[in-house]
C-alpha positions as CSV (number, residue, x, y, z in Angstrom):
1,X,-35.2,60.8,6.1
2,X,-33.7,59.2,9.4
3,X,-36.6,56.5,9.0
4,X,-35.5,55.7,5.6
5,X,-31.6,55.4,6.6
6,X,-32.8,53.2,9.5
7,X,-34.5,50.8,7.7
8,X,-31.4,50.8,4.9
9,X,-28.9,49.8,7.7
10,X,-31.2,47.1,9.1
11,X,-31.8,45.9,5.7
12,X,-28.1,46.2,4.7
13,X,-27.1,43.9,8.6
14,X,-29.7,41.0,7.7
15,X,-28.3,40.8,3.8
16,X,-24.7,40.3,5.8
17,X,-26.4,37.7,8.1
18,X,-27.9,35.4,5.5
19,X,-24.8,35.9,3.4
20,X,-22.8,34.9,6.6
21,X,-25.4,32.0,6.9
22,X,-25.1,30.8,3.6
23,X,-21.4,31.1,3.6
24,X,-21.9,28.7,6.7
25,X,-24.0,25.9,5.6
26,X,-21.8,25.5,2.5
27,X,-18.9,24.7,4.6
28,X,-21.1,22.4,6.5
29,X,-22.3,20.8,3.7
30,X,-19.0,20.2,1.5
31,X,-17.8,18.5,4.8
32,X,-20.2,16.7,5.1
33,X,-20.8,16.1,1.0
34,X,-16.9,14.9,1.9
35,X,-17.3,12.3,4.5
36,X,-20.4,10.8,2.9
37,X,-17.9,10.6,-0.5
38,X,-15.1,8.4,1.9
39,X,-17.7,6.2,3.2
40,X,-17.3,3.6,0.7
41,X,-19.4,1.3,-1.2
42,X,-22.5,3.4,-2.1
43,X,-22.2,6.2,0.3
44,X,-23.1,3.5,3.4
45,X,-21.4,0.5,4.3
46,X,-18.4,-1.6,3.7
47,X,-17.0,-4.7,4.5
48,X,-13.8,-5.0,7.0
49,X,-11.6,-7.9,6.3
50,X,-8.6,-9.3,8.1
51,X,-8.2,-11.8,6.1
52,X,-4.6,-12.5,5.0
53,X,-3.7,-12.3,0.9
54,X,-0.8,-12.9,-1.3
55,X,0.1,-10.3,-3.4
56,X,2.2,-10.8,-6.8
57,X,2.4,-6.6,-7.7
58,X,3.6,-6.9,-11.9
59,X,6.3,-3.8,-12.7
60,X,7.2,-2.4,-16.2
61,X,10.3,-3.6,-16.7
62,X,13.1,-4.9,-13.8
63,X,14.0,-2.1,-11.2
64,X,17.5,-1.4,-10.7
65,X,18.3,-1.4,-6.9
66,X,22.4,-0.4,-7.7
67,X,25.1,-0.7,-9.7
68,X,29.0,-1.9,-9.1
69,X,31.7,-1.8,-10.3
70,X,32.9,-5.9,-11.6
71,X,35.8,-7.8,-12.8
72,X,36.8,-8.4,-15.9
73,X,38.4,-11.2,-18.1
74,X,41.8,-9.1,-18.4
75,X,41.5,-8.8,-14.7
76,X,41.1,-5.1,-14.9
77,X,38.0,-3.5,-12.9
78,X,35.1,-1.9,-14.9
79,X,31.8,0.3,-13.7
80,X,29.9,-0.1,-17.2
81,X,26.9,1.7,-15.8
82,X,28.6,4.1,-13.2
83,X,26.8,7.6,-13.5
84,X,24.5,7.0,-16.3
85,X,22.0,4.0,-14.6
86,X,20.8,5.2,-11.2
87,X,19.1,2.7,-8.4
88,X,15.4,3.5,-8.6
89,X,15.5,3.3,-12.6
90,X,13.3,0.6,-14.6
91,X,14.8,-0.9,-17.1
92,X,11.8,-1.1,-19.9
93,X,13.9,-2.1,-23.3
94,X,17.3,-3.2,-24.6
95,X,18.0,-2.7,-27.7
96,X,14.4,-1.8,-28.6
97,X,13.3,-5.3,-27.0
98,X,10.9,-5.1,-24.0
99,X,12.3,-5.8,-21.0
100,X,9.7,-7.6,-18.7
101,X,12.2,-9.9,-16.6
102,X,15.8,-9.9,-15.3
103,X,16.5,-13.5,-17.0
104,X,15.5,-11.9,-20.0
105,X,18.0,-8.8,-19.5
106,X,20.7,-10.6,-18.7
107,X,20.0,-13.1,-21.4
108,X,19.9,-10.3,-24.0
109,X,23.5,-8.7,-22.6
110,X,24.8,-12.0,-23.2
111,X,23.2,-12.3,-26.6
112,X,24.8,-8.7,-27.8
113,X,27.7,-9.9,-26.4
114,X,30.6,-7.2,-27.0
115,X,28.4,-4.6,-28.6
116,X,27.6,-1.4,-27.5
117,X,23.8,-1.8,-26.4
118,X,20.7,0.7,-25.3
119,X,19.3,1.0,-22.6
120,X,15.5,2.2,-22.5
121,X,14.9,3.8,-18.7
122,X,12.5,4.6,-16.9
123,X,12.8,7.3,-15.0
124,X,10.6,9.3,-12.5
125,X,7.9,8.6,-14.8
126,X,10.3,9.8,-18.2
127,X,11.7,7.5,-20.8
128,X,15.1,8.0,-21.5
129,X,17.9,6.2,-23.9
130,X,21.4,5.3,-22.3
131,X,24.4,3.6,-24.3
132,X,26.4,1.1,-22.6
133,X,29.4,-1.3,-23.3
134,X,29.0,-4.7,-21.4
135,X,32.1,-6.0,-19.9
136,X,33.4,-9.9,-20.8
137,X,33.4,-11.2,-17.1
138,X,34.3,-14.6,-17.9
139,X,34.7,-16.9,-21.5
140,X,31.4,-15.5,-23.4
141,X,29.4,-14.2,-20.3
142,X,29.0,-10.1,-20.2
143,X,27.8,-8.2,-17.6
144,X,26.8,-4.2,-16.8
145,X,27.5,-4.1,-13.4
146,X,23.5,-3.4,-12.5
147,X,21.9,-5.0,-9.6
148,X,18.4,-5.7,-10.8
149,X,14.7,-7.0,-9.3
150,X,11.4,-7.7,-11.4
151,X,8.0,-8.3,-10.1
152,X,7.6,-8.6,-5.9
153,X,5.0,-10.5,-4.3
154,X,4.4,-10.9,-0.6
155,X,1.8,-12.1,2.4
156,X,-0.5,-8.4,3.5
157,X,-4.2,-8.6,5.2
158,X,-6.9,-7.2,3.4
159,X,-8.8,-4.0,4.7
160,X,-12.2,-3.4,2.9
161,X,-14.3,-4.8,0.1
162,X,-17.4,-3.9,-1.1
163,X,-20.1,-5.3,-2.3
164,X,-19.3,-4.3,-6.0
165,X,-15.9,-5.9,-5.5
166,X,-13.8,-2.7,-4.7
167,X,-11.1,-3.3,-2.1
168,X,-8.0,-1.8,-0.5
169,X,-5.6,-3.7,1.2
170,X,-2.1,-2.9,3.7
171,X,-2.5,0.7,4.0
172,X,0.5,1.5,2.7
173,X,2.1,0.9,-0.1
174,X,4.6,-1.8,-1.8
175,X,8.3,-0.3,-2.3
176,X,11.6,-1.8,-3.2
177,X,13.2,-3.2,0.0
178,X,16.9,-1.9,-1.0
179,X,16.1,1.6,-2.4
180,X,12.6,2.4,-0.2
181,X,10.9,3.1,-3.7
182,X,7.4,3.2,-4.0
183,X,7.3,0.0,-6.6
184,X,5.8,1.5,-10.2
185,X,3.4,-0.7,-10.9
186,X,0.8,-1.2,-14.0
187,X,-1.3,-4.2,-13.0
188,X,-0.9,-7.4,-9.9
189,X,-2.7,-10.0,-9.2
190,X,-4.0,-10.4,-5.2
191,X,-4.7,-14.7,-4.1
192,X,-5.6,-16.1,-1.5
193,X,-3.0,-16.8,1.5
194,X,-3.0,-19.5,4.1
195,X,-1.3,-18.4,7.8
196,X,0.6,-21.5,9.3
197,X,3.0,-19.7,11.5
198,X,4.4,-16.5,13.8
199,X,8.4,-15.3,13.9
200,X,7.7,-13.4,17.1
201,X,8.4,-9.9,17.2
202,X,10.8,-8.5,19.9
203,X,12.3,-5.0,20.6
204,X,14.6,-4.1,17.5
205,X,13.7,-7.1,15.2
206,X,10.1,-7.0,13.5
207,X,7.8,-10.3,13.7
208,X,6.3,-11.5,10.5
209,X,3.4,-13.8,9.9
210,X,4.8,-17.0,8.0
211,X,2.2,-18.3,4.9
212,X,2.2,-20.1,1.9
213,X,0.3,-18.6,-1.4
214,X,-0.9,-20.6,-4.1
215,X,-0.6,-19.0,-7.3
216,X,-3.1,-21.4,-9.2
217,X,-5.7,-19.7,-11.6
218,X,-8.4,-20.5,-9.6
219,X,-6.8,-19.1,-6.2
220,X,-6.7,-15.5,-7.8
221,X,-8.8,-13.3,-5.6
222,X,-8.8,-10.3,-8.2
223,X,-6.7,-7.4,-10.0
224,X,-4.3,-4.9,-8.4
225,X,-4.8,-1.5,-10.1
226,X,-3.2,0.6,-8.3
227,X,0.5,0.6,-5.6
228,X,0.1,3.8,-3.9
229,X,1.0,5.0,-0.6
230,X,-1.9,4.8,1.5
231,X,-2.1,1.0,0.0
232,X,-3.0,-1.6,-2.6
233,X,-6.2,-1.4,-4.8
234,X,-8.2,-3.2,-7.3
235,X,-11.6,-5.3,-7.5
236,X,-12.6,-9.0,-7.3
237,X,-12.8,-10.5,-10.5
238,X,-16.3,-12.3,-10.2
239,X,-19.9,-11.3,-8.2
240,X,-19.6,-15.1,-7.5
241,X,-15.8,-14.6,-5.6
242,X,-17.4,-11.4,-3.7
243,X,-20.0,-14.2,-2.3
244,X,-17.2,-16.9,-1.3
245,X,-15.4,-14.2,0.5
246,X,-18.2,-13.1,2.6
247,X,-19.6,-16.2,3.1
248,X,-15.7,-17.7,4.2
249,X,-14.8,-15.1,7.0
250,X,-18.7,-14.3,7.8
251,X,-17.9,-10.6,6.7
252,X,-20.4,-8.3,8.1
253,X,-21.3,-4.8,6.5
254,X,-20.8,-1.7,9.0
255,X,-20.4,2.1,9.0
256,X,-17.7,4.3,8.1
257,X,-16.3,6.2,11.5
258,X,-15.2,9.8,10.4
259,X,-11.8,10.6,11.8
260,X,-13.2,13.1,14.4
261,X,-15.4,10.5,15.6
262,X,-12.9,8.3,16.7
263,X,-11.5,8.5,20.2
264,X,-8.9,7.4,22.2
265,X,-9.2,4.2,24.2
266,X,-10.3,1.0,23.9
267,X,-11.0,-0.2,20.3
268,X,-10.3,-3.5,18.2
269,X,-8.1,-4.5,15.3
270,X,-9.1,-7.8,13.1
271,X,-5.7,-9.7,12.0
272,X,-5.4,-13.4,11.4
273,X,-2.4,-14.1,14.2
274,X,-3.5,-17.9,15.0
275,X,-4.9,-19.3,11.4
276,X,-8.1,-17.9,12.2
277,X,-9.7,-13.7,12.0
278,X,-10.1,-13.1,15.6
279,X,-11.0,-9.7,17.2
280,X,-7.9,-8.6,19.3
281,X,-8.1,-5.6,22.0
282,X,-5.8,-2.7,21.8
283,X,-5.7,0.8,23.0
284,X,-5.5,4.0,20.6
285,X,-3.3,6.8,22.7
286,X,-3.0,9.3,20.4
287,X,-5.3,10.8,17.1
288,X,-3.5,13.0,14.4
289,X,-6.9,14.1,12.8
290,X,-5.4,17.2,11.1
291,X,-2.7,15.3,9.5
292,X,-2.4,13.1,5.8
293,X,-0.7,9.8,5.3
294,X,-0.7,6.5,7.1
295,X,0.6,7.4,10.5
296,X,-2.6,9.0,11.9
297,X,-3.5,6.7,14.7
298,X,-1.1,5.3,17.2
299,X,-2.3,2.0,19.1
300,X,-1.4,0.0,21.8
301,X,-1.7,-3.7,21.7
302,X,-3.4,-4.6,24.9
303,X,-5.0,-8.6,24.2
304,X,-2.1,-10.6,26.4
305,X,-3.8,-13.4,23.5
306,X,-2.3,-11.4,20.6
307,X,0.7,-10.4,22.5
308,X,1.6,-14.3,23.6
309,X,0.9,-15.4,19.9
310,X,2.7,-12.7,18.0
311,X,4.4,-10.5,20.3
312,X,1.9,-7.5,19.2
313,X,2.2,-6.5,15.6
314,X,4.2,-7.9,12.9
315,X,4.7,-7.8,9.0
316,X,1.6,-9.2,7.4
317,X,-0.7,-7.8,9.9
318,X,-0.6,-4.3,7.9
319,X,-4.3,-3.6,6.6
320,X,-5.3,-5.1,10.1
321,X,-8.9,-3.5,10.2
322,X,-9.2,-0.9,13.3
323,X,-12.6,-1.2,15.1
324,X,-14.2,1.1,17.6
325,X,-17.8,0.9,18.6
326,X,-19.0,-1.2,16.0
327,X,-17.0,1.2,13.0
328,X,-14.2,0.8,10.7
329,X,-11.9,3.4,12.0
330,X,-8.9,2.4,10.1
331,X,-6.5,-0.3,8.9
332,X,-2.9,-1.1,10.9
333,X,0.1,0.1,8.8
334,X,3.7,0.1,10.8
335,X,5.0,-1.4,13.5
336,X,7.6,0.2,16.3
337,X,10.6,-1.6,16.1
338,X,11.4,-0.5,19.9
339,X,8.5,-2.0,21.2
340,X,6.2,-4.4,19.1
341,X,3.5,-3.9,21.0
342,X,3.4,0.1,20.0
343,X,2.5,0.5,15.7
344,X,0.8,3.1,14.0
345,X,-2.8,3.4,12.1
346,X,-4.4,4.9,8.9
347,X,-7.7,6.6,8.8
348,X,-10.0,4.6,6.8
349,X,-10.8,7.8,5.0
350,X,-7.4,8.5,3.9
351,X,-7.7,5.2,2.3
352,X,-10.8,5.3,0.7
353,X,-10.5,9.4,-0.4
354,X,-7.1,7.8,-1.8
């Protein structure tokens, strides 16, 4: 009887083992299932960039960025919109009629003239009706008092691209300069960018690379799909553009770096500072590996080159790609106004899981 109890417990203790063993190696393997996922094109290699690109990002409808209060013909003061438009809404419609520019809105007020009109919004991803009653500001001109922007376009670096086309750019994402809103955005259009000049960056005043974009057909890159926070996405339009790209900046393929691989010290960033992608030192001094968004890396600009040409980061040089031992790391997102040589870095797996 003992016997048979003995050989029960023992039999019992290795079940709880190879459970406990089992229970292991699926955690292993989902991580690693995981980082293989983030490694990009095919599950092995990508292509870091550093090359500088225009972006034109296309909104659904014009973005209202405030409203005021104005003055009318009577020489009495109005707020047409006050409480019922908000600064972070999209105008989509008037009167039924899409909305896609703010020389069409305010060509439309004008058309309507005295009568009440409605307003289509967008808000926080709802679509919502408002009635509003424009004000004569001057012999037939009417206003509403709304502050308004349609579609933004800019001068950002490229990250990654694969060799289907895929490829993520910035590393974080487009917003409204006034209201610090992430910019809703269907569809954009990504072009090639020329560099011809620095505005250096000191302490308390960000640099900013200086370019020119040509928005020609034939200078289009590829399609923006998606704005998001952790950057700008979309694909090259043609296998032949893929080709041009790598062939132009000499793009080599290499490996994903997990974000507990990568280490503090010495590692690289690729930015286009002088006209040219050039490899520029810098130091990373501190890893938030347990952390999401794009502030995981800080870095240290230590290249006196990069530091003499630019002052150490500036705007443009976000999507910068981060090097270290032959990997893409990560892509350069902010810089420290105190001290432009200071920024902070994505993880490239935040970007690519994104």
């Amino acid at each position: 009887m003992e016997t048979r109890i003995f050989w029960y417990r023992r039999f019992l203790a290795m079940v709880v083992v190879a459970l406990t063993m089992a229970l292991i190696c699926i955690n292993v393997i989902n991580i690693r299932e995981n980082d293989i996922v983030a490694v990009g094109d095919n599950g092995l290699k990508i292509y870091p960039c550093g090359f500088p690109v225009g972006i034109y990002l296309e909104t659904e409808g014009v973005l209202v960025i405030g409203v005021d209060t104005i003055s009318g013909k009577d020489g009495m003061n109005y707020e047409p919109a006050g409480n019922i438009v908000k600064a972070g809404d999209y105008i989509v419609a008037i009167n039924d009629i899409t909305v896609s520019a703010k020389s069409q809105l305010s060509f439309l007020i004008n058309k309507y003239g005295k009568e009440d009109v409605i307003l289509t919004l967008r808000r926080a991803g709802d679509y919502i009706d408002v009635k509003l009653s424009p004000v004569e500001t001057s012999d037939n001109e009417y206003k509403l008092g709304i502050w308004v922007r349609d579609d933004s376009q800019g001068i950002g670096t490229m990250t990654y691209l694969t060799a289907s086309g895929e490829f993520g750019a910035l590393g974080h994402g487009i917003s409204d300069t006034d209201t610090k809103e992430l910019l809703d955005s269907t569809n954009g259009l990504l072009y090639g960018a020329r560099i011809w000049g620095i505005t250096k960056g000191r302490s308390g005043v960000a640099g900013s690379l200086c370019g020119s974009i040509n928005y020609e057909n034939e200078n289009i890159i590829g399609d923006i799909t998606n704005n998001t926070d952790l950057g700008i996405y979309g694909k090259v339009r043609e296998k032949t553009k893929i080709a041009d790209l790598i062939k132009q900046y000499n793009l080599k393929p290499v490996e994903i770096c997990s974000r507990y691989e990568v280490q503090l010290g010495k590692a690289y960033i690729l930015a286009c500072a002088s006209g040219e992608v050039k490899e520029y030192e810098v130091e990373i001094t501190e890893l938030k590996t347990n952390s999401s968004g794009n502030k995981g890396i800080t870095l240290r600009v230590t290249d006196e080159r990069l530091i003499d040409e630019a002052g150490g980061i500036v705007q443009g040089m976000s999507g910068s790609p981060i090097m270290q031992n032959g990997k893409l790391v990560g892509a350069v997102t902010h810089v420290f106004l105190r001290d432009s040589t200071l920024g902070y870095g994505i993880f490239i797996e935040e970007m690519l899981n994104k």
